[in-house]
N, C-alpha and C positions, 0 to 999 in steps of 0.2 A: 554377589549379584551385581553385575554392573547397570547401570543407568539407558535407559533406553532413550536414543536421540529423536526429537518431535520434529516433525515436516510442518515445518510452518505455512499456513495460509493466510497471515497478516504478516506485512512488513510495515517498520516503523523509522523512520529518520527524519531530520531535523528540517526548517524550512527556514531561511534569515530572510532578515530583511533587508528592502534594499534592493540591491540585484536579483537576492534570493529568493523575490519576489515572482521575479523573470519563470523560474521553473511550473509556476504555477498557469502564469496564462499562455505559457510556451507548448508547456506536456501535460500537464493534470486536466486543465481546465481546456484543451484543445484536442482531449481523444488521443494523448498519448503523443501524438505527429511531431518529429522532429523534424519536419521540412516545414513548418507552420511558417518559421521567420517570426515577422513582427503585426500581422497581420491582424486588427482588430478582432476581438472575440466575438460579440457581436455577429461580422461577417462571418466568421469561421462557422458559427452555429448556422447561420443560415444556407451556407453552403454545401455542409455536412447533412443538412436536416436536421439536425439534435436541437435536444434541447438545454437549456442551461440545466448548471447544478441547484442544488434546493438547498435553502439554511435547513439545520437540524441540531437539535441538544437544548438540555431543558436550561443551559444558559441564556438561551434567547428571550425567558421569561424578563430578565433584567438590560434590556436593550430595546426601549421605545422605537415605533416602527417598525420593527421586525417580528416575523412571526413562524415558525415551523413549519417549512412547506415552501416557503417564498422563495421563488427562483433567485439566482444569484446573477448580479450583474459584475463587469468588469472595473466599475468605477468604486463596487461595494469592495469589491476584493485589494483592488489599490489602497483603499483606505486603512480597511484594517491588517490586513497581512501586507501590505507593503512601508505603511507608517507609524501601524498600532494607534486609529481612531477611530471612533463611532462609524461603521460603514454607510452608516447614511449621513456623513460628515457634509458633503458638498451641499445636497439636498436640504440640512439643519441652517445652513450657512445665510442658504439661499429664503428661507423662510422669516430671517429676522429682517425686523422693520422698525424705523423710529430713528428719529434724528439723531438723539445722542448714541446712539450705538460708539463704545471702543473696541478697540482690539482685543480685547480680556473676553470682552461680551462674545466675540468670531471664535474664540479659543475653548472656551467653557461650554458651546454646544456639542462642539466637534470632541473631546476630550473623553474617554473609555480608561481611567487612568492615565499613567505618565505613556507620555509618547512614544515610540521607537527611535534610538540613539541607532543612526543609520552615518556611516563613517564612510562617504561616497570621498571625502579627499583622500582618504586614509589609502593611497597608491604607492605600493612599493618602488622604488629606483631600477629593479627592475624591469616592473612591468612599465616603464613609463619609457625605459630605454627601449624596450622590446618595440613598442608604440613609436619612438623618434624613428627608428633602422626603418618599419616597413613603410613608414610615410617616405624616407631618403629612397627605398628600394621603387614607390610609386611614382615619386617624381623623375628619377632616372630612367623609367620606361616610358613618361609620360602618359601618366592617368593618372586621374586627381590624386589629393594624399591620402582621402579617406575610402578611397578602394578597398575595394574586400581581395586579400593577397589569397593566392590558393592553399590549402594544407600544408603541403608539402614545405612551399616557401616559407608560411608563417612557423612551421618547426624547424627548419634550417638557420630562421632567425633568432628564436630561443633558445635553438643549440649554442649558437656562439658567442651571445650575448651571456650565458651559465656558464659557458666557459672561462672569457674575462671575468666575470664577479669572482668566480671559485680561483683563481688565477690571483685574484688583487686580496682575497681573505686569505688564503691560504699560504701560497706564496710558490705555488706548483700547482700545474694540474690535472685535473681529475684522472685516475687513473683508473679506473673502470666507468660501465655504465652506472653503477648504482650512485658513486658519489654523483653523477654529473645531474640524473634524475633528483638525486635528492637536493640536491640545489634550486634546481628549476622549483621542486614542491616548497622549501622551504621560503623563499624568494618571491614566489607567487601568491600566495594564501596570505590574505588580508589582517593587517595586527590584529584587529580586534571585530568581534561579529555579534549580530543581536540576534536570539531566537526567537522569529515571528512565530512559527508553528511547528504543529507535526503533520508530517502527511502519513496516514494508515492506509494501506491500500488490503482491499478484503478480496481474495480470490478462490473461488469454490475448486475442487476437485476435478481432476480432468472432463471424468463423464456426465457431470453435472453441466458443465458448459457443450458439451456435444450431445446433450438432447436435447438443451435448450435450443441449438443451434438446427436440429432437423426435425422438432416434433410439430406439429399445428401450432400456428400463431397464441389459441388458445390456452395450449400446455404450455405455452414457452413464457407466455404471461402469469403462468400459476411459479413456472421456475423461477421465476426474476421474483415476484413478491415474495416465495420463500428466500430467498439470497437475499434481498433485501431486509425483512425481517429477522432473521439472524445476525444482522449488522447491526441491526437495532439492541438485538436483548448483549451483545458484545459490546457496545457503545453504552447501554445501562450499566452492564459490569463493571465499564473503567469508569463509570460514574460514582458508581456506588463504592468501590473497592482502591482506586488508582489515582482518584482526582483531588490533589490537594495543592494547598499553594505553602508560603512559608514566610513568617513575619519573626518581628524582634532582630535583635544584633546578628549578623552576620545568619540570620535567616534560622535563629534555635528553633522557634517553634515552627510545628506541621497542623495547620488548621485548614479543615473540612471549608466546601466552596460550592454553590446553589447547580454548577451543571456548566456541562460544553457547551462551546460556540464554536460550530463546523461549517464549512460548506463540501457537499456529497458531489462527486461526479461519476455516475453509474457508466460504464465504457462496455462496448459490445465484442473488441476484437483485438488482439494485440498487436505489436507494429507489424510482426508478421503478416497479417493481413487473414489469420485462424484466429477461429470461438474461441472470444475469452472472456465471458460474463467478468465483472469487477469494477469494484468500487471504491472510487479514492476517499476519503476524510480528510480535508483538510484542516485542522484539527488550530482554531488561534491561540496563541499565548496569551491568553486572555480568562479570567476568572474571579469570579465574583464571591467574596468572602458573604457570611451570614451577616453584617455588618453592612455589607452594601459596598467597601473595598474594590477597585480593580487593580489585581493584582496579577501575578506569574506563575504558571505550573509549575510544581516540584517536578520535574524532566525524567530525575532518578525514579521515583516510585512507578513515574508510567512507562520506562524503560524494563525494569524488573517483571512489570506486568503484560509485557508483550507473550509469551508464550501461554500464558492464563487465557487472556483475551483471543488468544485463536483458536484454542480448544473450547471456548465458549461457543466460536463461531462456528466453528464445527460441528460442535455434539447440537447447536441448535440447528442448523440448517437441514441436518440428517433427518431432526424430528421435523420439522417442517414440511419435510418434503415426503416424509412416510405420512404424514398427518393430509397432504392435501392430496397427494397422488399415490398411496399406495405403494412405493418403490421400497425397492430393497436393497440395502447396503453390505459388498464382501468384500474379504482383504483382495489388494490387489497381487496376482501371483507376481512370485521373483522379487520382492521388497527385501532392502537392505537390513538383514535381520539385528543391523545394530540400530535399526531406525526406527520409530511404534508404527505398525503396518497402516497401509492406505487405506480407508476405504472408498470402493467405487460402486456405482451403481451396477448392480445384478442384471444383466440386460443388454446392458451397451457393451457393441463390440470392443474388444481392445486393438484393432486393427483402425478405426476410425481416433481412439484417442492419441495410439501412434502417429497418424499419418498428421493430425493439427499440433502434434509437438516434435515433428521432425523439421520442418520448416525452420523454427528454431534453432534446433539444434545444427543444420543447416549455414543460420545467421553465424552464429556463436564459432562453428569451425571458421566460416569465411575470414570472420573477425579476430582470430587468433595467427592465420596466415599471416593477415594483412596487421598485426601489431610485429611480427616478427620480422618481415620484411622492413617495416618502420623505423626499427630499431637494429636491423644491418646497414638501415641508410642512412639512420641519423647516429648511434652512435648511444643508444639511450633508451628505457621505452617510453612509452608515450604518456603524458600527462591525462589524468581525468580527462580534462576538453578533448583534449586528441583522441581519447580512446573515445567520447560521442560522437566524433566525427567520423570514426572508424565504424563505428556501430552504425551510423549512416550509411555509409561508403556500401558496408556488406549486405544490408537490407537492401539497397538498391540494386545491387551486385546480382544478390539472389532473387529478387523478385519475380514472380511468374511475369510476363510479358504481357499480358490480359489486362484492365485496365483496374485497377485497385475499387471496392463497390465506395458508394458513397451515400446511397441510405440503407433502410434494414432490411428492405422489400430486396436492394438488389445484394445482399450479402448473402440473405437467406437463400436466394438462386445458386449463385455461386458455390457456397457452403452446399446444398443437396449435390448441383450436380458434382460435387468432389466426394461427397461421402454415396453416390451411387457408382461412378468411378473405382472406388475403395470395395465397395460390397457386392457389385459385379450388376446391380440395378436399382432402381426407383421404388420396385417391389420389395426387396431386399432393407431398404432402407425404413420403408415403413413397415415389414416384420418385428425388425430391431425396436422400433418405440414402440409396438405392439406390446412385444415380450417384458419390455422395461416396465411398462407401467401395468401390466398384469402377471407381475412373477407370479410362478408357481410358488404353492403354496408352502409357510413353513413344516418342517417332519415335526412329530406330535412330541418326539422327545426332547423338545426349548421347554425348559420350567424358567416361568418368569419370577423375580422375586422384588421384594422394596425394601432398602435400605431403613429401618426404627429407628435412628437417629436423629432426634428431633433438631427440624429445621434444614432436613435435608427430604432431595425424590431421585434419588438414584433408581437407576430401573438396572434388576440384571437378566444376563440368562446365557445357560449353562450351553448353547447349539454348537460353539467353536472350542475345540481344548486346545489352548491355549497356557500351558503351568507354567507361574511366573511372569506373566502380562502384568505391569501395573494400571491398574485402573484409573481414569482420572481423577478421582477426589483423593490417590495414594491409599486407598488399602489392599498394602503392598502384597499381603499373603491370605490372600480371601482363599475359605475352601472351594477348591473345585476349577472346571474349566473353562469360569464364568469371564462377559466381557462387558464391561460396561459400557450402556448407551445413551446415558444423560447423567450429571449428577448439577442440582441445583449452587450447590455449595463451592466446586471449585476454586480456587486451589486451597481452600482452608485443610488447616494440618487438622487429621485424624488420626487415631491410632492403630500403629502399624501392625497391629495383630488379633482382631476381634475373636472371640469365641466365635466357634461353628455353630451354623442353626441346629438345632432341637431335630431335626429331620429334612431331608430333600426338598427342598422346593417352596421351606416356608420362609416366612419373612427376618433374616438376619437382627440380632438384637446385639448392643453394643454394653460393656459392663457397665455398672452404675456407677465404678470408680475413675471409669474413661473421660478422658478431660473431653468438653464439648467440640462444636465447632470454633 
């Protein structure tokens, strides 16, 4: 039996500090926009319409002044994800009074644990050469030195400069692209980096974002609390299951820690400018032992627990949304059968979830020309930065010509009249959410069943044969053509082979020699 490959709807990677600060009130915190610049967040909100992100995680209990729910400013975010201190550092600062105040006394309000070791000298010889050549290239054109050089020129300048260093190490050079890239990456990347956070980013299902995208404002509100709620009992998960820090010598022990410290930013569309419900976490390196310690996430254990945590968010978002709206969940046809099938909403066309993920795919071709061409001109391919700048380059390349919406009133416009465009009318469109949120009814032959294993609410039922499905809590050879649509338990190991029930349809019992959960 081979392993079936899971389609992840959380990603998880790293956040430093420092610069790596930057990505956060650049893309996360500014609605995704890589043409943001440097533009005050603040401003950004106000011109977008949006609203800021919200603290969240029951970390927050141990963090005076703050509270779950409270919007997130840019100065909070500076603090603790850019320096690792109390986000309301400035504001603590600002509150002390009394003559003898020392600097001990400025350091000990602001202080969330030991600070972030931010290594802003720590500049490779390359990149400081790369930095002299385009300043010499500014001045010889005449414009100032700290002009912004175009693309092009700024990898022309990297090319040559990788080439000298690999030239002066090696002692010949490079004689393909790959040495010459791997120079440029090896050269560029900073000695040493702190990890301020994780960013988790939670994205529902195609059809789940294109109904929320064309039903009444009203439904589209009941979408967003179930999406959002599912982020929640997925955010409980890595609380309960994934959140640990680690003390003693070289970090032996793994000791239990009171809850996250996050800040949420719910985003309505992707850079494409198509529905795309989702939600970042930006998740700080920060954690509170039982002890009252501020200490560092174990990285590993919530790395391992990445795939747990999306099946959580999944299997809860489906009940969520059966739970508040009645909808119905089916595999999506033509799924990669080495892959656990999609599920999509019963309902929504598949010509609408096409046409808001062709756009993309659209970007992504553009974006592949224009690395190739890159790398016939320069000799190389392009570095992380270059290939953002490409991904820039072809989202603008592609962009409809129409003017990008800029609050939800005029997205929601836009988004209908494309998916009446798509369905041939206005009428047509709202059939589709008709049909979604009142499927026909299930055939009388689903027997639903409950999983007897105490500490567990698996729900089954037998309407898909499917032989050979693993189910998510792993019981790998259950009888019958059953699918599973929640298990509380997840991922705890159960045993791979339970006795059959007693008769059809009743409630599965596990042996009494079966090790628990």
């Amino acid at each position: 039996m081979y392993r079936l490959r899971v389609v992840m709807t959380l990603s998880l990677h790293k956040l430093t500090a420092g610069s790596g600060y930057d990505y956060l009130t650049r893309q996360v915190a500014a609605l995704d926009s890589t043409e943001k610049g440097h533009t005050g967040l603040a401003s950004y909100y106000t011109e977008r319409g949006e609203s800021p992100g919200v603290w969240i995680g029951s970390g927050l209990d141990g963090i005076d002044g703050l509270a779950a729910g409270d919007p997130v400013t840019a100065e909070q975010m500076r603090a603790l994800f850019g320096c690792g201190l109390h986000p309301l550092a400035e504001f603590r600062q600002q509150q002390l009074e009394g003559p003898d105040l020392t600097t001990r006394d400025f350091q000990e309000v602001t202080q969330l644990g030991a600070p972030f070791k931010i290594f802003d000298g720590d500049v490779s010889p390359f990149r400081l050469e790369v930095a002299k050549r385009i300043r010499a290239t500014n001045t010889a054109a005449g414009l100032p030195a700290g002009a912004s050089l175009p693309a092009a020129d700024r990898a022309r300048v990297r090319s040559e400069v990788a080439r000298e260093f690999f030239l002066a190490e090696h002692g010949r050079k490079p004689v393909n692209a790959r040495e010459l890239a791997g120079q440029i990456a090896k050269d560029s990347r900073p000695r040493t980096q702190t990890v301020a956070g994780y960013d988790l980013t939670f994205s529902p299902v195609k059809s789940v974002s294109t109904l929320w995208a064309v039903a009444e404002p009203a439904v589209a509100a009941v979408i967003e609390k179930a999406h959002q709620a599912a982020v929640q009992d997925a955010l409980t998960f890595i609380e309960k299951h994934a959140l640990f820090t680690r003390t003693g010598p070289q970090g032996i022990r793994q000791v239990n820690v009171r809850g996250l410290v996050a800040a949420a930013f719910t985003h309505r569309d992707s850079r494409a400018g198509d529905p795309d419900l989702h939600t970042h976490v930006a998740v700080a390196n920060k954690v509170q032992t039982l002890d009252g310690r501020w200490l560092s996430i174990d990285g590993r254990v919530l790395f391992k627990a990445n795939v747990a945590a999306s099946e959580t968010y999944n299997s809860a978002l489906q009940q969520h949304l059966r739970d508040l709206l009645s909808v119905r969940f089916a595999e999506r046809p033509g799924t990669d059968p080495a892959k656990r099938p999609i599920q999509e909403i019963v309902g929504v066309d598949p010509r609408l979830n096409q046409r808001w993920s062709t756009r993309r795919a659209h970007i992504n071709t553009r974006r592949g020309e224009l690395a190739i061409q890159f790398q016939h001109d320069h000799g190389r391919p392009p570095t992380p930065v270059e290939v953002l700048h490409l991904a820039q380059q072809a989202t603008l390349e592609t962009r409809d010509a129409k003017h990008e919406p800029r609050s939800l009133t005029e997205q929601r416009a836009t988004w209908l009249n494309e998916a009446a465009a798509v369905l041939g009318s206005s009428e047509a469109v709202a059939s589709m959410v008709q049909a979604a949120l009142a499927p026909a009814a299930e055939t009388a032959t689903i027997v639903f069943a409950k999983c007897a294993l105490p500490g567990h609410a698996c729900s089954w039922r037998s309407r898909r044969p499917a032989p050979g499905r693993r189910p998510p809590c792993a019981l790998s050879s259950w009888p019958g053509p059953k699918t599973a649509v929640r298990c509380s338990a997840w991922p705890r190991r159960l045993p791979r082979r339970p006795p059959s029930p007693s008769k059809p349809g009743s409630a599965p019992t596990h042996s009494p020699n079966s090790p628990g959960p």
